[in-house]
C-alpha positions as CSV (number, residue, x, y, z in Angstrom):
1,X,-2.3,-7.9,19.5
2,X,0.1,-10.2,17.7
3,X,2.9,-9.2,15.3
4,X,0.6,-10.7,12.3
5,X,-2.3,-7.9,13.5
6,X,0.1,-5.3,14.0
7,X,1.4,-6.2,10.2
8,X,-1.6,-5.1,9.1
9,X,-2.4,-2.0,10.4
10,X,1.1,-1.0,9.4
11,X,-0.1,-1.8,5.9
12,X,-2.7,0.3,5.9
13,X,-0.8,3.0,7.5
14,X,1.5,3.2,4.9
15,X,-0.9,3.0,2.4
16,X,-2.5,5.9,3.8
17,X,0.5,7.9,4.2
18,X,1.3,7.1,0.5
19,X,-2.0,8.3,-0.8
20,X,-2.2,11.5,1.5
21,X,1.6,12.3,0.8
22,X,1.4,12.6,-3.5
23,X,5.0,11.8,-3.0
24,X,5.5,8.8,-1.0
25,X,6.1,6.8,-4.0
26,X,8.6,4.7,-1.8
27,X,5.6,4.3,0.9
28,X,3.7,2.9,-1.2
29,X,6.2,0.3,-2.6
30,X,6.7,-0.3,0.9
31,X,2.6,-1.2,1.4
32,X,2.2,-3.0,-1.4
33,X,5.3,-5.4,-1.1
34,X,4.7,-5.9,2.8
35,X,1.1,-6.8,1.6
36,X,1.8,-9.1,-0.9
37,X,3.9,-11.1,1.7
38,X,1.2,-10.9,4.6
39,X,-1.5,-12.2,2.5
40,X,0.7,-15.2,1.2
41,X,1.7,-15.8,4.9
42,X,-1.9,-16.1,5.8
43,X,-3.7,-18.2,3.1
44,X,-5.2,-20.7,4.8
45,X,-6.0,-18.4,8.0
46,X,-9.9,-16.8,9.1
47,X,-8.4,-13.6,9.8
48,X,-10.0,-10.5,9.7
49,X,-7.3,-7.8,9.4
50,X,-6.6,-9.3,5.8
51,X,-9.6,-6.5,4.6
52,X,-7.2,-3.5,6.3
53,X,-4.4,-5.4,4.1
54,X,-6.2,-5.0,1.2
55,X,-7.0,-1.6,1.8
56,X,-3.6,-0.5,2.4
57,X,-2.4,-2.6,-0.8
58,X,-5.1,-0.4,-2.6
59,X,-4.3,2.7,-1.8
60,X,-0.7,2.1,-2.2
61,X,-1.4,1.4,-6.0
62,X,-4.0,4.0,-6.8
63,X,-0.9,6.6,-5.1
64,X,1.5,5.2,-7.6
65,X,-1.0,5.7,-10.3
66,X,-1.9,9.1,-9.4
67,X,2.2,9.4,-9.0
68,X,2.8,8.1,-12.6
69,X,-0.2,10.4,-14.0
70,X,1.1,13.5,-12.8
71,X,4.6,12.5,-13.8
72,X,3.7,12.2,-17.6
73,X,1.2,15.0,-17.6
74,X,4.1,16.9,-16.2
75,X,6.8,16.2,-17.9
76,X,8.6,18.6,-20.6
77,X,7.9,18.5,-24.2
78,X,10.5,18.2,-26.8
């Protein structure tokens, strides 16, 4: 496994733990920006770990939504 494969499944592992974990805000920053970067790395490449980069790029943006919903639903009323 190359260091390109294992970028990948780190991706999606932080994704994961950013989605299971309602407050890994900061994982999920972490997914997304180490996504972003993979998949511009590997434009011109056939590779097929770029589907468990999208996943983990996913997840890492529906946690921040859930994040941001719960935050304003949340938050006090003056």
């Amino acid at each position: 496994m190359n260091l390109k494969n294992s970028t990948a499944i780190a991706v999606l592992l932080l994704g994961t733990l950013s989605f299971f974990n309602l407050f890994g805000f900061d994982k999920a920053i972490i997914s997304i920006l180490i996504g972003v970067v993979y998949l511009k790395e590997s434009v011109g490449d056939d590779n097929r770990y770029k589907y468990l980069v999208y996943s983990g790029i996913g997840l890492g943006i529906i946690s921040i939504l859930i994040l941001t919903v719960i935050f304003f639903s949340k938050s006090p009323k003056f």
